[in-house]
C-alpha positions in Angstrom: 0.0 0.0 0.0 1.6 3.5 -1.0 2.0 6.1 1.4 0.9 9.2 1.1 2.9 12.1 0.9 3.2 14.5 4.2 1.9 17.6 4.1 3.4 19.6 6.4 5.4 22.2 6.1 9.3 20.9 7.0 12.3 22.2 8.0 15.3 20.0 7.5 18.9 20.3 7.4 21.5 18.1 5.7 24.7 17.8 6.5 27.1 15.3 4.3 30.3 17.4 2.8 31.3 14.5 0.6 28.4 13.9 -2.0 27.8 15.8 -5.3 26.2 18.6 -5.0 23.6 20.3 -7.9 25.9 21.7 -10.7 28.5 19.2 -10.4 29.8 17.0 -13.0 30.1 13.7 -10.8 27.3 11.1 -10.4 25.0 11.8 -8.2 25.1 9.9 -4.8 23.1 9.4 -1.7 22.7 13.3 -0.6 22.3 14.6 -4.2 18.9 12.3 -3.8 17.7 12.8 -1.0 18.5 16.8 -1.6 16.5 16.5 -5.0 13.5 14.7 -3.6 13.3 16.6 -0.4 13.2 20.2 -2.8 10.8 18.2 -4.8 8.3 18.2 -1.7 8.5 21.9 -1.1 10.7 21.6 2.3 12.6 24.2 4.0 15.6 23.0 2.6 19.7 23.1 4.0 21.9 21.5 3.0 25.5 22.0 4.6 28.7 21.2 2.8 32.4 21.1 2.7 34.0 23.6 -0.2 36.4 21.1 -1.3 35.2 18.0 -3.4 36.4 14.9 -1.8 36.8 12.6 -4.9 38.2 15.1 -7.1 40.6 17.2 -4.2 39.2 20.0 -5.8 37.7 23.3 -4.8 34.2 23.9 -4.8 32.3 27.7 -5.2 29.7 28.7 -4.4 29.3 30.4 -8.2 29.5 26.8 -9.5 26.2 26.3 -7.6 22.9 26.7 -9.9 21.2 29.9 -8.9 18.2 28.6 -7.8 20.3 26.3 -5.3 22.4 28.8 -3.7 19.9 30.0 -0.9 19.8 26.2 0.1 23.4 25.1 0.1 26.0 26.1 2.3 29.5 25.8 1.4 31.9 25.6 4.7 35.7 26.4 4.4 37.7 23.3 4.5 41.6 22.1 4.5 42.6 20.8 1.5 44.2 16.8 1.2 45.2 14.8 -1.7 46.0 11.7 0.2 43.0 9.3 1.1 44.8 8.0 3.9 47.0 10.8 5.6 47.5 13.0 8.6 46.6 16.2 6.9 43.0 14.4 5.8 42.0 13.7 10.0 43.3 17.2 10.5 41.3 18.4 8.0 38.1 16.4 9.1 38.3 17.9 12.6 38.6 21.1 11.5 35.8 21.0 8.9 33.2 19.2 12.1 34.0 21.9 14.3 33.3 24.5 11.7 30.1 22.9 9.9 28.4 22.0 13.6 28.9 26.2 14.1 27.3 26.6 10.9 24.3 24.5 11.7 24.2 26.5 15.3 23.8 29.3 13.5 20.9 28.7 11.6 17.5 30.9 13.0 15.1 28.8 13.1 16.6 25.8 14.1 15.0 23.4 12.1 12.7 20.2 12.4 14.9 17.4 11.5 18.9 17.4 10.8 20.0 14.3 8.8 23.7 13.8 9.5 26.0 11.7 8.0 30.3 12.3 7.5 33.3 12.3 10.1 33.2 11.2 13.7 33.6 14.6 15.1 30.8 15.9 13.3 28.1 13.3 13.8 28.8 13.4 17.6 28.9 17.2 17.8 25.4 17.3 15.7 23.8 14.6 17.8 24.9 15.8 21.0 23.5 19.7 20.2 20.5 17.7 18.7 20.2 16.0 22.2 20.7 19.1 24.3 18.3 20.9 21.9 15.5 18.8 21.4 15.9 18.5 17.9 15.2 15.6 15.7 19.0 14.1 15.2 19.2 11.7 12.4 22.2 9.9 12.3 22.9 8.2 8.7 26.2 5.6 9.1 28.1 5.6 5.7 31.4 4.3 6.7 32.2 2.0 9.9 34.1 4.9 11.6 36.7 4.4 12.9 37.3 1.0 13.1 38.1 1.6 9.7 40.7 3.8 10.4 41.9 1.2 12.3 42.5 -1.7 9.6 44.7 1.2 7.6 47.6 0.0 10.0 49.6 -3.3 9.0 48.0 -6.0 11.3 50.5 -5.9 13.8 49.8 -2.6 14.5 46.7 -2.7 15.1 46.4 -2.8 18.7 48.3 0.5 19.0 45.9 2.1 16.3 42.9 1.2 18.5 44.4 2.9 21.2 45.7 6.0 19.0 42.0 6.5 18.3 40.7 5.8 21.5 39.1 9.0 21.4 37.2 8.8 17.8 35.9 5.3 19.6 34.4 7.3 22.3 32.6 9.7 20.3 31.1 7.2 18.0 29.8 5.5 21.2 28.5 8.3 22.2 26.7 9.6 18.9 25.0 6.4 18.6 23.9 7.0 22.4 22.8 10.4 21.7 20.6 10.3 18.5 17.1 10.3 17.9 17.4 7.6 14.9 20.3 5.3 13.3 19.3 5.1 9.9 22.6 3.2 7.7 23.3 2.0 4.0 23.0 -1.6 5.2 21.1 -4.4 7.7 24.9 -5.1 9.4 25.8 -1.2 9.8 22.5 -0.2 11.4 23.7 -3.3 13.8 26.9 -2.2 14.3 26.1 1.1 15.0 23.5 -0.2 17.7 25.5 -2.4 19.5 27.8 0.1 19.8 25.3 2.7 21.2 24.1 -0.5 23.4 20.6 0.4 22.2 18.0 -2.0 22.3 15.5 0.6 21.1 14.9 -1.0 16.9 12.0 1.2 16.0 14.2 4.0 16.3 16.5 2.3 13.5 16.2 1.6 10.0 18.6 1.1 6.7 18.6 2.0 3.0 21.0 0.4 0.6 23.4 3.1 -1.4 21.6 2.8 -4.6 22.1 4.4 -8.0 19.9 6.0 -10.6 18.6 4.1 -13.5 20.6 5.2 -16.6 18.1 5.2 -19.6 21.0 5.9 -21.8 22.6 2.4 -21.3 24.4 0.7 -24.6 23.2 -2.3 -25.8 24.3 -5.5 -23.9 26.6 -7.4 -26.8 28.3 -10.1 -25.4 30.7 -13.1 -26.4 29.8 -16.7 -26.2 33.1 -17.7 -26.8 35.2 -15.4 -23.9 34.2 -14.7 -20.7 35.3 -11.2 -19.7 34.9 -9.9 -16.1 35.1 -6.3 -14.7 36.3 -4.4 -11.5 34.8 -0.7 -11.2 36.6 0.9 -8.7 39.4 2.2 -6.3 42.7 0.7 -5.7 42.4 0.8 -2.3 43.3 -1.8 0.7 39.7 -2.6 1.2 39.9 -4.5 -2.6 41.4 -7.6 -3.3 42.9 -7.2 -7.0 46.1 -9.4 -5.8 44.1 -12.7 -6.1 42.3 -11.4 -9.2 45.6 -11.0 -10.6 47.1 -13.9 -9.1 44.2 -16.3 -10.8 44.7 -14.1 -13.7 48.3 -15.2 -14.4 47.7 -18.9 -13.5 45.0 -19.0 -16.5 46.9 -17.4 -18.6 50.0 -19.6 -17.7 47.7 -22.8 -18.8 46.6 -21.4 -22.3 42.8 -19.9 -20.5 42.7 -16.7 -23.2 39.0 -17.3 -23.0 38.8 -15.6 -19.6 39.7 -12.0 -19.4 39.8 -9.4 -16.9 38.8 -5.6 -17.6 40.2 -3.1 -14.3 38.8 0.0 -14.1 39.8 2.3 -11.8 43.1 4.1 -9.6 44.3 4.3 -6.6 47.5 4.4 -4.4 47.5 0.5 -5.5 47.7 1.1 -9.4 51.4 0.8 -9.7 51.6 -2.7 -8.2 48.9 -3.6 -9.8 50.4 -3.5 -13.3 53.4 -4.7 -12.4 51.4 -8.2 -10.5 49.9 -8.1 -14.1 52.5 -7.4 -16.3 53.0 -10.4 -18.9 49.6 -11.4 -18.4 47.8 -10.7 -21.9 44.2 -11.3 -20.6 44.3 -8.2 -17.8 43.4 -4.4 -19.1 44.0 -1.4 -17.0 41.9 1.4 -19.0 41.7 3.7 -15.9 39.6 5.6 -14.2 36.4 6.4 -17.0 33.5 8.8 -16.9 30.3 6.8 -16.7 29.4 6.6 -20.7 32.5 5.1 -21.1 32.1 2.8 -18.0 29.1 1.6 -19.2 30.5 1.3 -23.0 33.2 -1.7 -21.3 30.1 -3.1 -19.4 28.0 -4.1 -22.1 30.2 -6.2 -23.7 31.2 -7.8 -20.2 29.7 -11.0 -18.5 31.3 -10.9 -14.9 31.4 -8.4 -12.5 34.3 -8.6 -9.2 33.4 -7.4 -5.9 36.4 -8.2 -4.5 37.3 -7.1 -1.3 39.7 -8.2 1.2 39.3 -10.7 4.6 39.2 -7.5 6.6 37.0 -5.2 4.4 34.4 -3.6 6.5 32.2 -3.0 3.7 28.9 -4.6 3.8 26.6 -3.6 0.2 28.4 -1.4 -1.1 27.1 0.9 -4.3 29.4 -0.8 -6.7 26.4 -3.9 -6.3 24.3 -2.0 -7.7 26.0 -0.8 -10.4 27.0 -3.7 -11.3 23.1 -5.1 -11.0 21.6 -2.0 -13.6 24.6 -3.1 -16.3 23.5 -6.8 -16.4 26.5 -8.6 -14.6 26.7 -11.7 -12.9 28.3 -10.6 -9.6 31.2 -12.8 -8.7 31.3 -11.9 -4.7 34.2 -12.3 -1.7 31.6 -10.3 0.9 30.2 -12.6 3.4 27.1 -12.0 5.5 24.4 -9.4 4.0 26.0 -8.9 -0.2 26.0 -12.6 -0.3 22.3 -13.4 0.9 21.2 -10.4 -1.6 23.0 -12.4 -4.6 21.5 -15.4 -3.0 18.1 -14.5 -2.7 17.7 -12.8 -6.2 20.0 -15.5 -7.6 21.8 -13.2 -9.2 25.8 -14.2 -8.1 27.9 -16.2 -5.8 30.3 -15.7 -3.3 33.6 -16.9 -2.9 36.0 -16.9 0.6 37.6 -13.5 0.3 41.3 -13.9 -0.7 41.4 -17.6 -2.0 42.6 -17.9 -5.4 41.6 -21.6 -5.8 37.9 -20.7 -5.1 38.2 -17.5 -7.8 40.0 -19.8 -9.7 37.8 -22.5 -9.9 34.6 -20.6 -9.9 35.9 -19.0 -13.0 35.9 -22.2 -14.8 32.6 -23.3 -14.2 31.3 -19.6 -15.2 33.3 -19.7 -18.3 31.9 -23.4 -18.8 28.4 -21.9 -18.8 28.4 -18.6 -20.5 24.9 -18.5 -21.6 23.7 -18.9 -17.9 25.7 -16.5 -16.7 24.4 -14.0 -19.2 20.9 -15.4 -17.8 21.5 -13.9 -14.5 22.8 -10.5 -16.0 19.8 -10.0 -17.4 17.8 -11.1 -14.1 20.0 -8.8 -11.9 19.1 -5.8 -14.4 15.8 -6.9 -13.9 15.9 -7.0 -10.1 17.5 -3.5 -10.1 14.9 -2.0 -11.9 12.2 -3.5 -9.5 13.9 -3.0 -6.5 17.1 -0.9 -6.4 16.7 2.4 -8.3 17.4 4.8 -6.7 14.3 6.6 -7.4 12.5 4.2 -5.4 14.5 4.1 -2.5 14.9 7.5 -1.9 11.6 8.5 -2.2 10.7 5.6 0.0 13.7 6.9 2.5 12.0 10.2 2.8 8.4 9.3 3.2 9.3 6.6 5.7 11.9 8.7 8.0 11.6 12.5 7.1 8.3 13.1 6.1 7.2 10.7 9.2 10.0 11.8 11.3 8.8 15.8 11.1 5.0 15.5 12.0 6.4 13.5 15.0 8.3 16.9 15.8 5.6 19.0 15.1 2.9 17.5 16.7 
């Protein structure tokens, strides 16, 4: 049964400074959504920023904004990095909290709901003025913060990065504590962030996967019978396993196996390596990091899609899934738990024990072995993405079911 729009009038405040915002030429992602749908409605509409584009390291202005968007975005001065994983980047992500939580505190009115989602500092410092205030405190978990920050350090290392962050640790607990709702991008992070808030309070939680938007401008599927050719869309990052994909790689191509190819897409602080695991191996392509036309060009003539990540990955659905799903790819999977009951249950992919190049390797063979079923289930998953995961159904369904119903709880 469909829900019926709210029709209250609603004041609510975003605060992400990662996601593209109107104007830009990035995809859009899970603000630029809810931002679009929520000025769809006719709220009373903020959405607070960082002025440096996180993916690009980049500066944004606020000139760069379409005019009819400036009123509602607010651009807040922020330290520039280039490295992903650096010193400068925490230093920067403190700094920009501090300053974006002084920029919400200065908004008149204060507003009906704030949905929060970026670095430690900043979803503790909204949740605990949320708290203080009586204000609606949405917390939405992206990233598993900062236990993430913690796999960064080689394994024996480990303990002392758990105590180096100590601090970060403590104000995650508390956030979780101190917010009105955990919303997530996933079943296990809503979970995580729970246990973590020891809350035991579930109607005050709720997930909604990272979708993407249906691309009607999609080529053609045209696919080989003869070779099987499978596709990583990403970074080069230590969350992603490319070793074994490589490693596998090399060993078919040692036995003669040209029929199964291997299509990388992406950079990353890993790229150099990479090439050099895969140099002499005349079945693996680095074409680098492509636009999405050109993205989607490679995927139509592809049968396999990797989501590859490593024993330690804290990922749990992450948006390349669905990605993957809208282009018609079999999704080849090393994510245990909640990825590899969604390939299950659509039947749509399997899963293979995350870093085992037998399993990859011998899973490859039987896909190759059965081409025309694995283009089956590319069409199915396309199918099952157009049902279920466009984005244009989630997010609509994210703001009637926590915003809209979230705000006449406020008002009442």
């Amino acid at each position: 049964m469909s829900r019926k729009p709210a029709t209250l009038m609603r004041s609510i405040v975003l605060i992400n400074p990662f996601d593209k915002l109107p104007g830009e030429a990035f995809r859009d992602q899970r603000y630029t959504f809810l931002y679009d749908t929520l000025k769809r409605r006719g709220c009373q509409l903020t959405w607070i920023t960082s002025d440096f584009h996180h993916w690009s390291h980049r500066r944004r202005s606020h000139e760069a904004v379409p005019e009819q968007d400036r009123n509602h975005v607010r651009l807040v001065p922020t330290l520039p990095y280039t490295g992903s994983v650096s010193f400068r980047r925490l230093v920067s992500h403190s700094l920009l909290s501090f300053r974006m939580w002084r920029e919400l505190k200065r908004l008149s009115p204060r507003p009906d709901i704030v949905l929060c989602s970026g670095c430690v500092e900043l979803m503790y410092l909204v949740a605990l003025w949320g708290r203080r205030h009586g204000i609606r405190v949405i917390v939405d978990v992206i990233d598993q913060w900062p236990d993430l920050f913690v796999l960064a350090f080689p394994a024996k290392m480990r303990r002392f990065g758990r105590l180096l962050f100590a601090p970060w640790f403590y104000l995650s607990q508390r956030t979780y504590v101190y917010a009105a709702h955990v919303t997530s991008v996933s079943k296990a992070y809503t979970l995580w962030a729970m246990r973590r808030g020891k809350r035991e309070d579930w109607e005050n939680s709720s997930h909604y996967y990272l979708c993407c938007r249906k691309d009607t401008n999609l080529v053609r599927p045209s696919k080989s019978r003869e070779t099987l050719r499978c596709l990583f869309a990403g970074q080069f990052a230590f969350s992603y396993d490319l070793e074994t994909v490589i490693e596998v790689a090399r060993r078919l191509w040692g036995q003669g196996r040209t029929d199964i190819e291997f299509v990388l897409v992406g950079d990353g602080y890993k790229k150099e390596a990479l090439v050099r695991a895969a140099r002499g191996v005349g079945t693996v392509t680095f074409p680098g990091w492509l636009q999405p036309p050109a993205l989607g060009e490679i995927a139509a003539h592809c049968h396999v899609a990797l989501n590859c990540y490593t024993s330690i990955a804290t990922q749990s659905v992450p948006t390349k899934m669905f990605d993957y799903m809208q282009w018609g790819l079999y999704i080849l999977n090393s994510l245990p738990g909640e990825a590899q009951e969604l390939l299950e249950r659509y039947e749509i992919g399997s899963t293979y024990r995350a870093e085992d190049a037998s399993r990859l390797y011998a899973r490859l063979l039987q896909l190759a072995g059965d081409i025309e079923t694995v283009i089956a289930k590319g069409v199915h998953a396309r199918e099952t993405f157009d049902a279920e995961f466009d984005a244009a159904v989630v997010y609509e369904r994210m703001v009637d079911e926590l915003l809209m119903e979230d705000v006449a709880i406020a008002n009442a």
